[in-house]
C-alpha positions as CSV (number, residue, x, y, z in Angstrom):
1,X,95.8,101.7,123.6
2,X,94.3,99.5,126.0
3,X,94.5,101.9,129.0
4,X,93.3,104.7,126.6
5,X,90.2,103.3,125.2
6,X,88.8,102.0,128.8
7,X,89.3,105.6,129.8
8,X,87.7,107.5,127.2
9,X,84.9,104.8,127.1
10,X,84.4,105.2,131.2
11,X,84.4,109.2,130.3
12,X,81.5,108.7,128.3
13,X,82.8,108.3,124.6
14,X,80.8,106.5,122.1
15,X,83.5,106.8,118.8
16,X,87.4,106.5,119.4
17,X,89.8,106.9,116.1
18,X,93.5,105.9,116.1
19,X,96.0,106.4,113.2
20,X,99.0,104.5,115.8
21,X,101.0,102.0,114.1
22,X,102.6,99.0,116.5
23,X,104.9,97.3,114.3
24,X,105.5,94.6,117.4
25,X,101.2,94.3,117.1
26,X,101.1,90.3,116.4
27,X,100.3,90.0,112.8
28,X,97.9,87.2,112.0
29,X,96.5,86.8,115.2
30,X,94.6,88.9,117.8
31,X,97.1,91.0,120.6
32,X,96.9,93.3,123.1
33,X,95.7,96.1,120.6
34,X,93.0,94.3,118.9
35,X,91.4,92.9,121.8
36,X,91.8,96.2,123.5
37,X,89.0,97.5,120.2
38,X,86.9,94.6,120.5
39,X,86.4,95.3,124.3
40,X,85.3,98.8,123.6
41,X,83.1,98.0,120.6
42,X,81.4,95.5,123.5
43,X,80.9,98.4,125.4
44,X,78.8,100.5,122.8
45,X,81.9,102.6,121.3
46,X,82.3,102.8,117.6
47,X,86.0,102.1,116.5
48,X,87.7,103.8,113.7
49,X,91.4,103.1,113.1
50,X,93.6,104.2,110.1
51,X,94.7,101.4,107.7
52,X,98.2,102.7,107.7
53,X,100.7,103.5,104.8
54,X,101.7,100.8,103.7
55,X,100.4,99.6,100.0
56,X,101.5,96.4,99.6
57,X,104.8,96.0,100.7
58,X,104.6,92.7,102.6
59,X,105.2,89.0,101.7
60,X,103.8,86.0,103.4
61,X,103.9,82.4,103.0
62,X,104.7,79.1,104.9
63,X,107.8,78.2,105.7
64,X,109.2,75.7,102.7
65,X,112.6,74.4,103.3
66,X,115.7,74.1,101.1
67,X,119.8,74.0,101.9
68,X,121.3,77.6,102.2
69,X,123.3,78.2,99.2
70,X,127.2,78.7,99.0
71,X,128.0,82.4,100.0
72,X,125.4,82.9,103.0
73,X,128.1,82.7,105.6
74,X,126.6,82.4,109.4
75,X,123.1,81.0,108.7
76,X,122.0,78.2,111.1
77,X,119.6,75.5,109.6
78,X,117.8,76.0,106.3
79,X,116.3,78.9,104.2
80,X,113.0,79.7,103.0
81,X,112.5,78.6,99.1
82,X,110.6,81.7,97.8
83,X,109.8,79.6,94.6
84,X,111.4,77.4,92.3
85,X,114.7,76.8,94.4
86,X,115.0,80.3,94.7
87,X,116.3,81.6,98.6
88,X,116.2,85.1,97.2
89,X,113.5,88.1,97.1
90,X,114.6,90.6,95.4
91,X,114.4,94.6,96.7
92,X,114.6,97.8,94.4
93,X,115.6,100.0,96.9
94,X,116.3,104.0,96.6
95,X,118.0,106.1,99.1
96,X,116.7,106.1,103.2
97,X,115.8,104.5,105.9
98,X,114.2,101.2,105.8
99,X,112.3,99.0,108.4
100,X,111.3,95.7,107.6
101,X,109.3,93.5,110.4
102,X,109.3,90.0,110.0
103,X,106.8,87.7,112.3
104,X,105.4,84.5,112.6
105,X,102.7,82.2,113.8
106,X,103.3,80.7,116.9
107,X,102.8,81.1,120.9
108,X,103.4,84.5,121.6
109,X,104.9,85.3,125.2
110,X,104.4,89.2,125.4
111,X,100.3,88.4,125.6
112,X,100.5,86.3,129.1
113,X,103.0,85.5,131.4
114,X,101.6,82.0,131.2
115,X,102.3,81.7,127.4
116,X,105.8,79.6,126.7
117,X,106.7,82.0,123.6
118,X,107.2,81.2,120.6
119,X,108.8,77.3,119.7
120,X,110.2,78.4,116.6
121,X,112.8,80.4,115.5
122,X,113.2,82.4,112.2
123,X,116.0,84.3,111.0
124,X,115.2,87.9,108.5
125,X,119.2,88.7,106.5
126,X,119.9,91.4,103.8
127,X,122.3,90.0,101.3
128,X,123.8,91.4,98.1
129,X,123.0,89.9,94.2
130,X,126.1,87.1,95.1
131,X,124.2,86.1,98.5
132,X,126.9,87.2,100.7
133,X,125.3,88.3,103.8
134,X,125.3,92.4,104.0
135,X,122.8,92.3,107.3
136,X,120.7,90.3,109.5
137,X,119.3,89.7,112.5
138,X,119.2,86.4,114.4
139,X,118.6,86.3,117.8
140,X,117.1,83.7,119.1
141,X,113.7,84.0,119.7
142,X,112.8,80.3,121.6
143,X,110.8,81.4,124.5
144,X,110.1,84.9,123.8
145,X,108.0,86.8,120.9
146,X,108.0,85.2,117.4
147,X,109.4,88.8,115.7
148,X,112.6,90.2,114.4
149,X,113.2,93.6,113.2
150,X,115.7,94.4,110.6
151,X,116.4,98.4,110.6
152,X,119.2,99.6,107.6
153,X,119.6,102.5,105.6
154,X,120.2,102.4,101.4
155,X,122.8,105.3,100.6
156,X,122.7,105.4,96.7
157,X,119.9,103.6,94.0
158,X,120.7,99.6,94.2
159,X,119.3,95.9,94.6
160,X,119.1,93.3,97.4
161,X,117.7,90.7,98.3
162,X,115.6,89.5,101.5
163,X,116.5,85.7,103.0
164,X,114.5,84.2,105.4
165,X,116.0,80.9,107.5
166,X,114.9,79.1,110.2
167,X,117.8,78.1,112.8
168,X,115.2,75.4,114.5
169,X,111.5,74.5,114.6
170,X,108.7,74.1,112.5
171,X,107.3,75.5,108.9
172,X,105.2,78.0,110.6
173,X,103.6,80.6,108.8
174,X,105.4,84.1,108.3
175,X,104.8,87.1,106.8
176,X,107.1,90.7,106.6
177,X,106.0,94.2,106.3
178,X,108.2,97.1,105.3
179,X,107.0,100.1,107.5
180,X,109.3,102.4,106.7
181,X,111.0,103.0,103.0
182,X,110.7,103.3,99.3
183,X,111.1,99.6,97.5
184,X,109.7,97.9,95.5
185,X,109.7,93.9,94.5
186,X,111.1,92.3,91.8
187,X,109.6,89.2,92.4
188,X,107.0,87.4,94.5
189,X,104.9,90.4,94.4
190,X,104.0,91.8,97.5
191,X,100.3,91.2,100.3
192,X,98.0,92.8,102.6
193,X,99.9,95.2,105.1
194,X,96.4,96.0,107.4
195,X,97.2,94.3,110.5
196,X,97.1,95.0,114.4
197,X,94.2,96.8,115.8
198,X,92.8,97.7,112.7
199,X,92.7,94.5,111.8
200,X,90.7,93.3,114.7
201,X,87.1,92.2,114.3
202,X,85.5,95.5,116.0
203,X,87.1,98.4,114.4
204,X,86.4,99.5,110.8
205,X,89.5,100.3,109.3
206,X,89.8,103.2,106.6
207,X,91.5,103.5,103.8
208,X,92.8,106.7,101.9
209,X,91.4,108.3,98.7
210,X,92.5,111.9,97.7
211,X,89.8,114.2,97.8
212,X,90.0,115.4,94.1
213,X,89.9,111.3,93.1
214,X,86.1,111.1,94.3
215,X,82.5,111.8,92.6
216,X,81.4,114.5,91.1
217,X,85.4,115.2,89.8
218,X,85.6,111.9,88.9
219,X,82.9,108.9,88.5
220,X,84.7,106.0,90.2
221,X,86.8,107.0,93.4
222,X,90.4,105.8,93.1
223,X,92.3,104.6,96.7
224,X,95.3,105.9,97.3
225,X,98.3,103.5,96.1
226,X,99.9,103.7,99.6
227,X,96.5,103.0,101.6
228,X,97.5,99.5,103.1
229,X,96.0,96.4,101.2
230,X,94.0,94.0,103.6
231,X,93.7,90.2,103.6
232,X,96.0,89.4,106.2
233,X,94.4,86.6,107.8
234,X,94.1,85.8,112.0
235,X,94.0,82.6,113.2
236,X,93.5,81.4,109.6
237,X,90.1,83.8,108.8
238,X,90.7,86.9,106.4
239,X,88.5,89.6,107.4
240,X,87.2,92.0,104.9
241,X,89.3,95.1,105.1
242,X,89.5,97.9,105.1
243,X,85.8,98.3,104.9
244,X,85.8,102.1,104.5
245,X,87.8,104.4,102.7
246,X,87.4,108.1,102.9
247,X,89.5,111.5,102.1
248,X,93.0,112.5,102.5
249,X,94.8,115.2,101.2
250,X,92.9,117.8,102.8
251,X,93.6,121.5,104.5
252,X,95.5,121.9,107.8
253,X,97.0,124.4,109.8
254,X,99.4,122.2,110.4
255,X,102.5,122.1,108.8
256,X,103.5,119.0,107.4
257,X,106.2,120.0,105.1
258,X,103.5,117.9,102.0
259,X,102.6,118.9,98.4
260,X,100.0,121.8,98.7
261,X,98.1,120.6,95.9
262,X,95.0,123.1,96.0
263,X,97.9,125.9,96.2
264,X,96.1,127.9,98.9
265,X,97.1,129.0,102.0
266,X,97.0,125.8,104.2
267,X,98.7,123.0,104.1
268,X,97.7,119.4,103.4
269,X,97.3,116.4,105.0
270,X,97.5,113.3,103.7
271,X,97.2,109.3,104.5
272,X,94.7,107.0,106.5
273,X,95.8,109.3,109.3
274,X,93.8,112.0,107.6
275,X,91.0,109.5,106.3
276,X,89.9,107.6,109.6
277,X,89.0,111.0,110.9
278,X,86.7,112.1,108.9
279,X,84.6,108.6,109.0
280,X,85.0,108.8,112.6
281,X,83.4,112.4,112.4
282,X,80.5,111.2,110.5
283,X,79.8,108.6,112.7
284,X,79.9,110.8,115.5
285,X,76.8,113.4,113.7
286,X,75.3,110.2,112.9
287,X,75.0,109.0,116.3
288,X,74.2,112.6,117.7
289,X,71.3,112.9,114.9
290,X,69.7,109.6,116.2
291,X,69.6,110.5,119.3
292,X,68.5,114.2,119.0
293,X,65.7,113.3,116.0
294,X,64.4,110.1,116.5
295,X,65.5,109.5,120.4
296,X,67.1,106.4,119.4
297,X,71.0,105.1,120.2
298,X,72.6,103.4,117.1
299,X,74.6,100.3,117.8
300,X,78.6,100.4,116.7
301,X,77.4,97.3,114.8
302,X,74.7,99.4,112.4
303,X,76.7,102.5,111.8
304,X,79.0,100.0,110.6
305,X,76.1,98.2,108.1
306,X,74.6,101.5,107.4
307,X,78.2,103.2,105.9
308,X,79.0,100.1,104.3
309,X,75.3,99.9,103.0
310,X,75.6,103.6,101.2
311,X,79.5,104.3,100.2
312,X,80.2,104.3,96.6
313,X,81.7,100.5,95.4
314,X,85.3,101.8,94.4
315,X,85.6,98.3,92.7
316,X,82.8,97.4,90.9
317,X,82.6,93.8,89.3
C-alpha cells in the first residue's frame, strides 16, 4: 500500500481507492497502512478506501481480570471477565470457515525496528458450552506484535464460546474482529469493525447501500447490514466513520457467482468493494470539472466537506 500510493501519486494521480483488507493492520492505532493514506492525502491525492464486510462482528474492552474456571485446561495467568464473572462470549456459529483476529494496545514491533514490541501478552481460545478448551492459540507475543490469529472451521450448526486470557502483563485494551464467517453473538453484543487504512485520518471510508434501498425507490437510504460499523478508536480518539456510503449491488461483467437481483444479463457486485468506487469516480469528475470550468484545483480536504455537505442523512435525528 505504501509503495503503491507513492507511485501512483509520483505518476500524477490525484484519487486512489482501495477495497484491501490487512487483518495484521494495527487496530486502534495508526500503522503502516494508515500513515501510508495520510502521506498521500498530504500530497494533494484524494483517498477512498472500502469500509470492509464486516457489520459488527467485533468486541472490545479492557482487560478485567478474574481466575480461569475449572475445565480450561492449559491457560497461563487469568481470563478476561466479559461481565458479571462471566469468562465466556458466546458464538452462534453455522457451517464454514471462520477467522477471528484478536489485537491489543501496546508497542507494536512490525512499525520500527527500534520499537521493543509489545509488553503484554494475551491469549484468544475456542472452548465448548463446559469450557473445555476445543482451540486456541498462545504464543507468546513479548517482544513481537501484540496479535493472534485464531483460524477454525464449524462442520454442522452449533455454539461456542470465545475466552480471552492474559499469560503476563498489563490490562491493556483489546478488541477482536471476525473477518471471515457467519456468527452471531449471544451476548456482549458486538462494535465497530472499520479499522486499518480506512480508518486513518486522510481517507474517507465508504460504506455499502444497495442500489434499489436509495431515493426515489425509497425515501430514507438503508446501509447494507454487512457494511462495517465504525467507532473504533486510535490512540483513544474515535473518528467519525465511515463518512460516506454509496451503492453496491450493481452490474458487472464479472462473474461473481452473487444473487442477480435485477435478473438481467450481468452479474452483480456487491460490498464496500463495489461502493468506494463509485465515490471515488465522482470525485474524480468532480476534480476534472473544477479544473476544466472554473480553472480551479479542489483540495482532498473540500471534496471531502463538499460530499459530506450534500449526501442524504441515512440517520436522521
Amino acid at each position: 500500500l505504501d509503495q503503491g500510493n507513492e507511485q501512483w501519486c509520483a505518476a500524477g494521480c490525484n484519487v486512489i481507492v482501495d477495497d484491501v483488507t490487512n487483518m495484521t493492520e494495527t487496530f486502534c492505532q495508526d500503522g503502516i497502512g494508515a500513515k501510508a493514506v495520510d502521506d498521500v492525502v498530504a500530497n494533494g491525492a484524494t483517498y477512498f478506501s472500502a469500509a470492509g464486510n464486516f457489520g459488527n462482528k467485533s468486541y472490545e474492552s479492557s482487560f478485567s481480570d478474574m481466575a480461569p474456571p475449572p475445565g480450561l485446561a492449559g491457560i497461563t495467568g487469568t481470563v478476561h471477565d466479559f461481565g458479571g464473572g462471566n469468562p465466556f462470549q458466546t458464538l452462534n456459529l453455522t457451517p464454514g470457515n471462520y477467522t477471528i483476529v484478536l489485537q491489543w494496545v501496546d508497542n507494536i514491533y512490525s512499525v520500527g525496528a527500534a520499537n521493543r514490541g509489545t509488553q503484554t501478552d494475551l491469549d484468544i481460545y475456542l472452548t465448548d458450552n463446559l469450557g473445555a478448551n476445543l482451540f486456541g492459540f498462545n504464543r507468546t507475543n513479548i517482544g513481537t506484535d501484540p496479535i493472534e490469529v485464531l483460524p477454525f472451521t464449524v462442520t454442522a450448526n452449533t455454539t461456542a464460546n470465545i475466552v480471552i486470557a492474559k499469560a503476563s502483563g498489563l490490562d491493556v485494551h483489546f478488541k477482536y474482529i471476525v473477518f471471515r464467517g457467519n456468527l452471531t453473538f449471544a451476548n456482549y453484543a458486538g462494535s465497530s469493525t472499520l479499522v486499518g487504512q480506512a480508518n486513518s485520518n486522510g481517507a474517507i471510508a465508504v460504506g455499502a447501500v444497495l442500489y434499489s434501498n436509495t431515493p426515489p425507490r425509497i425515501p430514507i437510504p438503508t446501509i447494507a447490514s454487512f457494511s462495517s460499523v465504525g467507532g473504533t478508536p486510535v490512540n483513544g480518539i474515535v473518528r467519525n466513520k465511515p463518512e460516506l456510503t454509496a451503492p453496491d449491488g450493481v452490474n458487472t461483467t464479472v462473474n461473481f457467482g452473487s444473487y442477480n437481483i435485477d435478473h438481467d444479463a450481468f452479474p452483480n457486485f456487491y460490498g464496500t468493494s463495489a461502493s468506494a468506487p463509485h465515490a471515488a469516480a465522482s470525485a474524480a469528475l468532480i476534480i476534472q470539472g473544477q479544473q476544466k470550468f472554473l480553472g480551479k484545483t479542489i483540495s482532498p480536504a473540500n471534496i471531502k466537506t463538499l460530499f459530506e455537505n450534500t449526501a442524504l442523512n441515512m440517520n436522521p435525528l
